[in-house]
C-alpha positions, 0 to 999 in steps of 0.5 A: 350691549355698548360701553360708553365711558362715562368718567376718563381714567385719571387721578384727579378729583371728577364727576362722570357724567351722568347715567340714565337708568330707564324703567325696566333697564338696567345698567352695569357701571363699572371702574377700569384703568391700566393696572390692578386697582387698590382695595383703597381707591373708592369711588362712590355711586350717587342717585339725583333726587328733587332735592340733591344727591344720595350716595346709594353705594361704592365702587373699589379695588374690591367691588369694581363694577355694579349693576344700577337696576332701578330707574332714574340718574346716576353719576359716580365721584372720583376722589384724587387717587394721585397717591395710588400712581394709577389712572382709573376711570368709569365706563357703563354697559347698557 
């Protein structure tokens, strides 16, 4: 299996790029950084559909990683977490 970053660790407000979940895969997305990551940091997961995007779930201090089972592009939004003092970052697992 290889992990590819797909959001750097930071504070600031950004999209990872995108995650393409084929059928019959699955991907495990999950939040890093350096420290233990606040129960308040939140990041949510969202699903591209023909007409925008769908928040399908969360990433968090307390649900750090998931796995995306059902086929089709994912990308995860980092609020601005400056207040936390600590980088966080997105990786996937394929």
């Amino acid at each position: 299996m290889a992990q590819t970053t797909v959001l750097a660790a930071a504070q600031t407000a950004a999209q990872s790029s995108d995650i393409v979940v084929s059928p019959g895969t699955t991907a495990t997305v999950s939040l890093f950084a350096s420290g233990k990551i606040s129960s308040r940091v939140r990041c949510p997961i969202h699903l591209k559909g023909p007409t925008g995007s769908r928040v399908i779930g969360w990433l968090s201090g307390r649900n750090v990683s998931t796995v995306l089972s059902g086929p089709g592009t994912y990308f995860v939004t980092r609020p601005s977490i400056t207040e936390f003092g600590l980088n966080v970052g997105v990786f996937t697992e394929a």
